[in-house]
N, C-alpha and C positions, 0 to 999 in steps of 0.2 A: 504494500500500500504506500503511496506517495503521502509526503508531507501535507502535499495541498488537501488529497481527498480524507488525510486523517484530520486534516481542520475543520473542514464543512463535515465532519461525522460528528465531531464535538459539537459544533455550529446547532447543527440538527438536532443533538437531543436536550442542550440548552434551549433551543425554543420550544418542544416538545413542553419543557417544563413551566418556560413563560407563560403560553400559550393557554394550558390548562383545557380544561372543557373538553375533557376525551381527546384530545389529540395525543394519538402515539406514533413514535420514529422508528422509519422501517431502514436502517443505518445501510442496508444493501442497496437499498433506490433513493438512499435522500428525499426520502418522501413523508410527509407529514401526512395522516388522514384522523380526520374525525370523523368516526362513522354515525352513523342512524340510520332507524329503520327502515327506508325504503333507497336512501342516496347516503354518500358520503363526502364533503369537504378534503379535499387534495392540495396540498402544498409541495411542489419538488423542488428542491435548490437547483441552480442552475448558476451560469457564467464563464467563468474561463481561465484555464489554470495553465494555458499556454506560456504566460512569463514570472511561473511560481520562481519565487517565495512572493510575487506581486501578483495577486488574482482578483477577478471582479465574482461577485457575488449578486446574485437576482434571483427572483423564482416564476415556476409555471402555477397556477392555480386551478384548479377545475372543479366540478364535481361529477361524480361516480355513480350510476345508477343502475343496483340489483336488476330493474327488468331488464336492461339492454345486455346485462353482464347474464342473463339467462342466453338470453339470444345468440350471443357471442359462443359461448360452450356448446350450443345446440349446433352453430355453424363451423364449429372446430376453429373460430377464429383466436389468436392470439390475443387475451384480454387487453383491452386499455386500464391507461393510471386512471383518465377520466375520458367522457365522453365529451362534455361539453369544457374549452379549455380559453386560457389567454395568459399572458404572459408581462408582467411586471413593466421592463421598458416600454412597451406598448401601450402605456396607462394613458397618455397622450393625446391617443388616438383614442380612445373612450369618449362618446361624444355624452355632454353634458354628467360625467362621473363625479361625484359629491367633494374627490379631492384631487384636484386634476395634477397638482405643483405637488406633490410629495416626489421625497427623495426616492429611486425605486432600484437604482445599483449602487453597490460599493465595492469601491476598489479599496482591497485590503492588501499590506506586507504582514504575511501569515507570522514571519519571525516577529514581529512588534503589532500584533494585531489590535485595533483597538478597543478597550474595555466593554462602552457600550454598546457595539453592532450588534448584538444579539436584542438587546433594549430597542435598538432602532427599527430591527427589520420585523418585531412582534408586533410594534407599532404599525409599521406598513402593511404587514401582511393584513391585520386586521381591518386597516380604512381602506386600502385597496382592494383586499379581496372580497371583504363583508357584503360592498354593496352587489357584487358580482354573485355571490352567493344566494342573497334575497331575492333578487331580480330572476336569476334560474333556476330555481326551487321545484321545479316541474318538467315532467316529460315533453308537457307541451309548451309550456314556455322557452324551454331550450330549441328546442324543434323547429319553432318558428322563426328563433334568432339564428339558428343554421340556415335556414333556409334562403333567410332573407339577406345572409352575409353583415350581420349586424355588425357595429363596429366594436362591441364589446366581447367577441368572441370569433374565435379563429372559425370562419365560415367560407359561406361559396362553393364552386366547381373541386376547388383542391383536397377538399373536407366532406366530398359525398359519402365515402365509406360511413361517417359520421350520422348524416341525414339520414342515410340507410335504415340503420341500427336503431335510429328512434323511431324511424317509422315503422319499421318492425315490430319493435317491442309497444308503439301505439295500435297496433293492426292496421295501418293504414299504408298501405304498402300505393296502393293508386297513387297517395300524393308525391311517394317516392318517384313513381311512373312517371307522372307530369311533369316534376320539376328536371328531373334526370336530362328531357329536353335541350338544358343549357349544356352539358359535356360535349367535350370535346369527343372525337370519334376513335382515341382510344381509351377513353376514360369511360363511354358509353361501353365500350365490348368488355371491358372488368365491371362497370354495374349488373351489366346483361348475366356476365358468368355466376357471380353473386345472386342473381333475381334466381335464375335456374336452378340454385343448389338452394334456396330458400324455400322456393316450390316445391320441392321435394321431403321437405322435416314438416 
């Protein structure tokens, strides 16, 4: 294990404990989840340890949804962290998001790292991802902001596997049909192959 990846393992279960409220640290994915009973709250560190001992620190957020994580094993597909997802510097581009100006990377020298980033990023993760959290609390409120390539989540033509999956696990596989439209004509013959093996379970 590199110096860098043993600092965000500490990193991670330091905020696990900020954090509180059922979050626990999965130190193999750098992944923070709070579960509940139908979805789960997702945090993965992220950034870049390219000029360790100087590395930047950010994360992905998302949430995690038991039906579509049904779907997924029925389809033999490789689970996701989350289904519906965004990503810290991207905060930005969140149109009208409650704290547009928060700080969302740090670059840290892991040899003299500083005291409170963990204080700071529990901070962020919370006003950042909170409102992301409330906002997508639903099968179908996610589904719609895929669909419609919202700017609070990573959406669109690149993200159908995604749309997919909720439609699926919504039954509504038709709206997956129509919207599918927009693909590109090789991104259509992987929805198609997907639709076929779907018809089938």
């Amino acid at each position: 294990m590199s110096q860098a990846e043993n600092y965000q393992k500490i990193l991670g279960a330091e905020l696990a404990e900020q954090l509180g409220e059922g979050y626990k640290f999965l130190r193999s994915k750098l992944e923070l989840r709070q579960k509940g009973k139908q979805s789960s709250n997702v945090i993965v560190l992220a950034g870049s340890n390219k000029y360790s001992p100087r590395i930047s620190v950010s994360f992905y957020f998302g949430r995690h949804f038991e039906e579509i994580n049904k779907v997924e094993k029925a389809l033999g597909l490789e689970p996701m962290h989350y289904h519906i997802q965004q990503y810290s510097p991207n905060l930005h581009k969140m149109v009208n998001h409650p704290n547009p100006n928060l700080k969302h990377t740090w670059n840290v020298n892991i040899d003299k790292p500083p005291v409170l980033i963990s204080r700071e990023l529990c901070v962020a993760i919370r006003k950042i991802s909170g409102p992301f959290f409330e906002r997508f609390d639903s099968l179908q409120s996610s589904r719609e902001a895929l669909a419609a390539n919202d700017s609070w989540c990573f959406g669109g033509p690149t993200f159908w596997r995604s749309l997919f999956l909720f439609d699926a696990a919504l039954g509504d596989i038709e709206h997956f049909k129509q919207w599918s439209r927009c693909l590109n004509d090789f991104e259509e013959e992987q929805a198609n192959q997907l639709l076929e093996k779907y018809e089938k379970i």
